[in-house]
ZAMARGU-4260 file (C-alpha; in steps of 0.2 Angstrom, whole numbers, plus 5000, padded with zeros to 4 digits):
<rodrens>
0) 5068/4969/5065 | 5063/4986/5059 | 5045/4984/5053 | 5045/4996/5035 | 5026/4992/5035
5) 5024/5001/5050 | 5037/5017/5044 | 5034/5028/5029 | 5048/5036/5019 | 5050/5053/5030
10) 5049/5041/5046 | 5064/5030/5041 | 5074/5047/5033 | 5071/5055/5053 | 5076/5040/5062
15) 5093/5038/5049 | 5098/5057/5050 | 5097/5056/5070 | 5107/5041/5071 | 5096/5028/5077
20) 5093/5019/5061 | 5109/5016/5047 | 5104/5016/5030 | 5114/4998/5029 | 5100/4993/5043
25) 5086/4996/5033 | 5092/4989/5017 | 5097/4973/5024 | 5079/4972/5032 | 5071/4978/5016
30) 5080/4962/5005 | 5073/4952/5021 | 5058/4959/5017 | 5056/4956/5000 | 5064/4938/5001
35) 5050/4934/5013 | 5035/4940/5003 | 5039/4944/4985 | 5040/4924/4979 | 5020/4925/4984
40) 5018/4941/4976 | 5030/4943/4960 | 5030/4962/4964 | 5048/4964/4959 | 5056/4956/4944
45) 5074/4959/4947 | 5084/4964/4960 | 5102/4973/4962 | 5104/4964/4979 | 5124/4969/4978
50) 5125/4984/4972 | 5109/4991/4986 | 5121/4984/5002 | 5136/4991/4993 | 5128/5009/4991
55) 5121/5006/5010 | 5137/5002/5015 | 5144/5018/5009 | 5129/5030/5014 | 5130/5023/5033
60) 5149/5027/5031 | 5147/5045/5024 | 5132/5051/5037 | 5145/5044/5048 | 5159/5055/5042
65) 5146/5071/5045 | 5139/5071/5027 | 5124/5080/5025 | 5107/5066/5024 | 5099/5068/5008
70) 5079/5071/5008 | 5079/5053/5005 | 5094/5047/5012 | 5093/5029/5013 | 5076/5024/5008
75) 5072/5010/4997 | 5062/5013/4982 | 5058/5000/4967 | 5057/5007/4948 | 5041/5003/4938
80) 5049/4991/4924 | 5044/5003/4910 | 5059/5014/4916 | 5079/5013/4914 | 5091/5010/4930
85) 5109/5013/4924 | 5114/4993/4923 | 5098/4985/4923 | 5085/4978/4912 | 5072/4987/4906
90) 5061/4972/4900 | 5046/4982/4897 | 5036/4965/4902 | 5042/4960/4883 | 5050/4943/4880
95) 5059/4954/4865 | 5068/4966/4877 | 5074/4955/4890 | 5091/4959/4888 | 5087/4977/4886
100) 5102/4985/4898 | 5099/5003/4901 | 5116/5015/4899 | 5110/5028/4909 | 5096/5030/4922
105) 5079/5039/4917 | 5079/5061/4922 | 5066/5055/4937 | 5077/5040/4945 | 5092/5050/4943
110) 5084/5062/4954 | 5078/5051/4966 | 5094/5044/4967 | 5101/5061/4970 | 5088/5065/4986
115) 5100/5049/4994 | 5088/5035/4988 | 5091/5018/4984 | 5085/5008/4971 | 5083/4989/4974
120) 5076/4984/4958 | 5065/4983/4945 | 5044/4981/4947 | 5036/4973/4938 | 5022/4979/4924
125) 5010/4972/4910 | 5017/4973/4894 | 5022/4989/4887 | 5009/4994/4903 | 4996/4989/4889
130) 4982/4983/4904 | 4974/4986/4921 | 4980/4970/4929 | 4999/4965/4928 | 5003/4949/4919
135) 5016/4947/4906 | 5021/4930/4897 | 5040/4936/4902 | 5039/4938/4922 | 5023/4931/4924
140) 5007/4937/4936 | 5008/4950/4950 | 4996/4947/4963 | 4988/4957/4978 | 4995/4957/4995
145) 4976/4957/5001 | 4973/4941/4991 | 4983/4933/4981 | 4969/4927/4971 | 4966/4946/4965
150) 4976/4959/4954 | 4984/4972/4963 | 4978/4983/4946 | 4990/4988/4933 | 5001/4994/4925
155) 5009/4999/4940 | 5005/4984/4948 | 5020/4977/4955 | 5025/4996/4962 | 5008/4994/4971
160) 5010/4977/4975 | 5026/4981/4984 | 5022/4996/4992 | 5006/4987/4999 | 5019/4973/5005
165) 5029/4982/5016 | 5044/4978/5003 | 5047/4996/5000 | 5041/5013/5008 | 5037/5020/4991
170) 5042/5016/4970 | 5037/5024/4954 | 5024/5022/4942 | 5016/5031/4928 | 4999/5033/4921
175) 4993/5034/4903 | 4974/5030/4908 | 4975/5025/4926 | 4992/5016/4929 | 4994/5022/4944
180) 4978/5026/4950 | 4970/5009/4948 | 4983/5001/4957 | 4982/5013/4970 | 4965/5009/4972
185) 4965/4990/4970 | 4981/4989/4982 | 4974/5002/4994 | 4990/5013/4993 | 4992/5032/4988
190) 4995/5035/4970 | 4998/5052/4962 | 4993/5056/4942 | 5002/5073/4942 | 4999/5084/4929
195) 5006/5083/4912 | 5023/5089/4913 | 5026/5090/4930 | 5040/5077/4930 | 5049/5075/4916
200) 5050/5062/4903 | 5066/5054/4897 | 5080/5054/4890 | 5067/5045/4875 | 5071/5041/4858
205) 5052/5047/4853 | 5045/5061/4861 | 5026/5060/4864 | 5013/5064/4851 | 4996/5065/4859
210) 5003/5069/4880 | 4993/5060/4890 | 5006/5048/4899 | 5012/5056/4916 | 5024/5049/4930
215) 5020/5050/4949 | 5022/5040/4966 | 5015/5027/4974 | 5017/5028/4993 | 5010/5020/5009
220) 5007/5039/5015 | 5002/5056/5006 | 5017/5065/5014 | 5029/5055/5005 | 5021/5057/4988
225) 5023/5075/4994 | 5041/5072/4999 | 5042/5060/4982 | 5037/5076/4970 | 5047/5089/4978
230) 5063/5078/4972 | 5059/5074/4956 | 5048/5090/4946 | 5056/5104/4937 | 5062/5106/4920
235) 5073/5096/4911 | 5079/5097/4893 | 5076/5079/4889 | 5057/5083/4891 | 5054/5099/4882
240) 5035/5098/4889 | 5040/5097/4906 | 5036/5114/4920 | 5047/5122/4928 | 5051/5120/4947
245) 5037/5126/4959 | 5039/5140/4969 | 5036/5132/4984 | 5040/5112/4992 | 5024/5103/4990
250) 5030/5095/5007 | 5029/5111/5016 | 5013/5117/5010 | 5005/5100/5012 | 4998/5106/5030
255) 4992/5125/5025 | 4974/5128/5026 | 4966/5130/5009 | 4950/5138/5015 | 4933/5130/5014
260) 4931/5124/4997 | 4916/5120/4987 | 4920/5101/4979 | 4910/5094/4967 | 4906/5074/4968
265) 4901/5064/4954 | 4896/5046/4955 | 4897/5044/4940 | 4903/5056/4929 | 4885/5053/4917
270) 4888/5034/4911 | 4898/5022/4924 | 4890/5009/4935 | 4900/5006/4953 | 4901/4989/4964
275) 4888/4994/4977 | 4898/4992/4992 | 4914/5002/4983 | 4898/5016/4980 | 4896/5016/5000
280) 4913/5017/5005 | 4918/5030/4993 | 4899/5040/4999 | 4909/5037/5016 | 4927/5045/5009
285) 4916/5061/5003 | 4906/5064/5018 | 4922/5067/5026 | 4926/5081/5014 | 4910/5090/5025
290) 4915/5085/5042 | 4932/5095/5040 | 4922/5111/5033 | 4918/5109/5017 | 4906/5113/5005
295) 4901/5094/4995 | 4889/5097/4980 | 4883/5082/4968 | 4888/5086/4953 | 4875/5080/4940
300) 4884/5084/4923 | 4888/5070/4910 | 4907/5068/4901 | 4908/5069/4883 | 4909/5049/4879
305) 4932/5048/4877 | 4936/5032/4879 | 4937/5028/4860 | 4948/5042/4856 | 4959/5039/4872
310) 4960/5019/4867 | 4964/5026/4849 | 4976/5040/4853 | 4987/5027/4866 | 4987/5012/4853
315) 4994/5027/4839 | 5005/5033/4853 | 5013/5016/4857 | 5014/5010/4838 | 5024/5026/4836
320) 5037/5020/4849 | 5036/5001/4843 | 5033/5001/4824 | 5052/5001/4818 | 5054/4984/4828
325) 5036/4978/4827 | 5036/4964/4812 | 5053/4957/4818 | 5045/4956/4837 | 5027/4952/4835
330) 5029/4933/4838 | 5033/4933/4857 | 5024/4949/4861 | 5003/4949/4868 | 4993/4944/4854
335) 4979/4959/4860 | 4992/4973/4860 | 4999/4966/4843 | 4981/4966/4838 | 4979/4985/4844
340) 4998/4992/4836 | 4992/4984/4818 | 4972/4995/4820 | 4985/5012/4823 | 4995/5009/4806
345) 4979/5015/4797 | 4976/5031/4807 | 4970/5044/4798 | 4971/5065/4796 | 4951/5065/4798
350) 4953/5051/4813 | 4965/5062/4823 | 4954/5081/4819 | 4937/5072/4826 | 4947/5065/4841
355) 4954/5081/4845 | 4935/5088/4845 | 4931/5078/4857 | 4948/5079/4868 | 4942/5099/4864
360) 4925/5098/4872 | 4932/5089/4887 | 4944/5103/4888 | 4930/5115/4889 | 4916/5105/4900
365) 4931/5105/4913 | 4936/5121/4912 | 4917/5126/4915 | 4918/5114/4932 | 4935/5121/4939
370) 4926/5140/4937 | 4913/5133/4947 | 4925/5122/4959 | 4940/5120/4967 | 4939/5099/4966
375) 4932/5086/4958 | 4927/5068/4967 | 4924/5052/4960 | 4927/5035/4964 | 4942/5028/4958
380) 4938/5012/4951 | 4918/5005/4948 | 4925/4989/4956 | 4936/4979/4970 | 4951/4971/4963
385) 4948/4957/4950 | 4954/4941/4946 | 4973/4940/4945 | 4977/4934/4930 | 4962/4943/4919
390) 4950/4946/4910 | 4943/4963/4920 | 4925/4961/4926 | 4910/4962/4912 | 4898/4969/4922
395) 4895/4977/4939 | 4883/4971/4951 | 4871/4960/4935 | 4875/4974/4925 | 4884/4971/4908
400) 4899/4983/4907 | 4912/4988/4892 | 4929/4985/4893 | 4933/5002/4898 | 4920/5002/4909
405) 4931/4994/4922 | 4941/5009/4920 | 4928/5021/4920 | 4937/5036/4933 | 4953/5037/4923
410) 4956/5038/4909 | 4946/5056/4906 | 4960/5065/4916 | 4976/5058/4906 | 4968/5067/4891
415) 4964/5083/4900 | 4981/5083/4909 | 4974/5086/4925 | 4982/5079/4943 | 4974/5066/4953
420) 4974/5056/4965 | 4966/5038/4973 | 4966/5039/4991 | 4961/5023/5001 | 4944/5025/5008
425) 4940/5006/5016 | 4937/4989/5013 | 4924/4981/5002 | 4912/4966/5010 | 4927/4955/5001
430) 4940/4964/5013 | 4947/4971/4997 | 4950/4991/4996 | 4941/5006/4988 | 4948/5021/4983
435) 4942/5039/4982 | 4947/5048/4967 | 4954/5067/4969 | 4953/5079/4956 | 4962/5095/4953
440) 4962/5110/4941 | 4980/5109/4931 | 4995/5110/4939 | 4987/5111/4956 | 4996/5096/4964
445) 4998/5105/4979 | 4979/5104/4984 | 4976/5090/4977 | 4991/5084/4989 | 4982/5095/5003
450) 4968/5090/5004 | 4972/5068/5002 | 4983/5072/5015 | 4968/5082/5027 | 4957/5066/5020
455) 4969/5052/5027 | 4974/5062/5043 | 4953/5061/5046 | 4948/5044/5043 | 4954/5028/5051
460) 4957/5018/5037 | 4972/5026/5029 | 4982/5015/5040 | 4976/4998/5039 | 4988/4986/5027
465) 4988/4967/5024 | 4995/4959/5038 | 5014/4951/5034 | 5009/4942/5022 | 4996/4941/5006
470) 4982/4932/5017 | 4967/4946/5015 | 4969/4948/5032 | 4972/4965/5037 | 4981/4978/5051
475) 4980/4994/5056 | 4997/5003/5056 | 5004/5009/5072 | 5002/5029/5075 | 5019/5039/5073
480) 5020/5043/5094 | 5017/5022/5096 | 5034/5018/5089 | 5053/5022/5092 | 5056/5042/5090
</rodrens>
């Protein structure tokens, strides 16, 4: 049996185009795989098990013929369930929209499925992506393949979850205030917040007011996030916020040297408190940043205090997508987010001006850091992953916390639009993973994708994964020259 936790997505595209693996193969072993492991994870929510051999089936039979292999030609992927697959349904986690069938596939999975890969269903998300730990009264509770008594985060849980698994090389996500970071982290995957813009958003019946919510990959390596953005960005009409194509593949870039850089690393960013043994193994992650020649400072500043106005500006942005069907739904939708949609009706002019001051000062503290470097370091989460089924930790270490202080290290970037990404950086005391948080001036992808992918080539814990099943056991991922070639 092929081993997909021990192949990334540019490992299994290699073996397919040079004949040695069919795309049929690897299908059939992914739905083995996800047979196997998903009843104790609840990772994927729905399946098109028929329609996945079918298109394997004809792949294997066109490479076959001499048809040119796709960059993805035959890889697996699952779809975040807050985005439409022609044919399936789009639940959103909502009792309400259970029978949401999507007519046409979003502008990102269309591409994807365009590179040559497969979709083989649905993942499964919070709803509405409303938390950091994925449960939904419709699908019900995602758990971590490191333990199943722990979340694998949110709201891009299940995508993590799954990648984590071994189900599927890599799925989509997207972040409004850490969806896929915090999963990332908690799951010990890579997870990409790209810039706003960079992929677009779409087709949408409501264009976003207040742009913070991105789209990005989680994946088991950097390389294929790489691989990942260089099929899906560029403009698209459906988006009109969305930037044009980059000049150059973030794949082929991804080794250049970027010089010696001056990073700055904040613990903190001026108000969070960190799990003391998340704090080591991320103080670990940045020390590697001066082993391969660079120059690390500790960056003593203090953010402006945002999380108000992002929590203010996201539940104004989702009222806006929900308040037509609202009243008629609330009954079977999360009593919280209900809560949180009827505060937004009674937004005001003055409410949005003094958020946008701060959201303005943010802007310009950042904009003074990024003169002074060329990335920013944090950890990416103040804690290990949390209870399964809720509520996010109180406090850290005897220390009371706020609610978004479980959440400290993402949300500030989905207002300022800037990239970043968690890279695994260890395992708590717990066995649980930590993740370093990577930082990028706008639209700088490429070295935020540089340098995670110099960080996991240098440490040795980019390759360790839960071992077959969820059982917080762990393994460390056979090198590329150890396996078939």
């Amino acid at each position: 049996m092929i081993s997909l936790m021990d192949m990334d997505a540019l490992e299994l595209v290699s073996l397919i185009r040079t004949g040695k693996l069919s795309p049929l193969e690897v299908m059939e072993t992914t739905l083995e795989r996800i047979d196997a492991v998903n009843p104790l994870i609840n990772a994927f929510v729905s399946l098109r098990r028929e329609e996945a051999i079918q298109e394997a089936k004809e792949m294997t039979a066109s490479l076959a013929s001499g048809a040119a292999a796709g960059p993805l030609a035959g890889i697996p992927i699952g779809v975040k369930d807050l985005e439409d697959v022609k044919g399936m349904v789009t639940s959103f986690g909502s009792i309400p929209y259970r029978n949401n069938i999507a007519e046409h596939d979003s502008v990102q999975v269309a591409r994807l499925k365009s590179a040559g890969a497969i979709v083989v269903g649905k993942t499964n998300t919070p709803e509405f992506g409303f938390t950091g730990f994925t449960k939904n009264r419709l699908h019900g509770v995602t758990r971590n393949p490191w333990n199943t008594d722990r979340t694998p985060g949110g709201s891009s849980g299940g995508s993590a979850a799954a990648v984590a698994a071994g189900m599927v090389p890599m799925a989509t996500g997207s972040d409004a205030g850490g969806s896929i970071r915090i999963p990332a982290s908690y799951s010990g995957c890579f997870g990409l917040k790209t810039s706003f813009g960079r992929i677009p958003l779409g087709p949408s019946p409501f264009l976003q007011m207040y742009r913070v919510w991105t789209l990005g990959p989680l994946t088991r390596t950097v390389r294929d996030a790489a691989l990942y953005l260089d099929c899906v960005s560029g403009y698209h009409p459906s988006d009109p916020d969305s930037l044009p194509s980059p000049p150059v593949s973030f794949l082929k870039t991804l080794d250049q040297s970027s010089g010696k850089l001056r990073i700055a690393f904040s613990p903190n960013l001026g108000y969070a408190r960190v799990q003391k043994d998340v704090m080591e193994r991320v103080e670990e992650g940045v020390r590697c940043f001066e082993d391969i020649g660079h120059r690390v400072e500790l960056w003593k500043g203090a953010f402006p205090d945002v999380g108000n106005i992002w929590s203010f500006l996201m539940n104004a942005e989702l009222y806006g997508i929900l308040h037509q069907t609202l009243d008629q739904n609330r009954k079977d939708m999360g009593k919280t987010l209900v809560q949180s949609l009827d505060l937004a009706k009674g937004v005001s002019l003055r409410e949005e001006i003094e958020a946008q001051k701060i959201r303005t000062a943010l802007n310009r503290l950042l904009w003074d850091l990024f003169e002074n470097y060329d990335l920013l370091l944090t950890p990416t989460m103040p804690t290990e992953a949390f209870s399964a089924g809720g509520p996010p930790p109180a406090e850290v270490d005897g220390h009371p916390i706020s609610l978004l202080g479980a959440v400290a290290f993402t949300y500030p970037f989905n207002l300022s639009g800037h990239p970043a990404a968690s890279v695994p950086t260890g395992l708590t005391k717990n066995g649980l993973p930590a993740g370093l948080q990577i930082i990028g001036p706008r639209h700088r992808e490429d070295l935020v994708l540089q340098m995670a992918h110099a960080f996991e080539q240098s440490k040795p814990w980019n390759d360790l994964w839960p071992l077959n099943s969820p059982t917080g056991v762990s393994h460390r991922r056979a090198r590329t020259d150890d396996r078939r070639s």
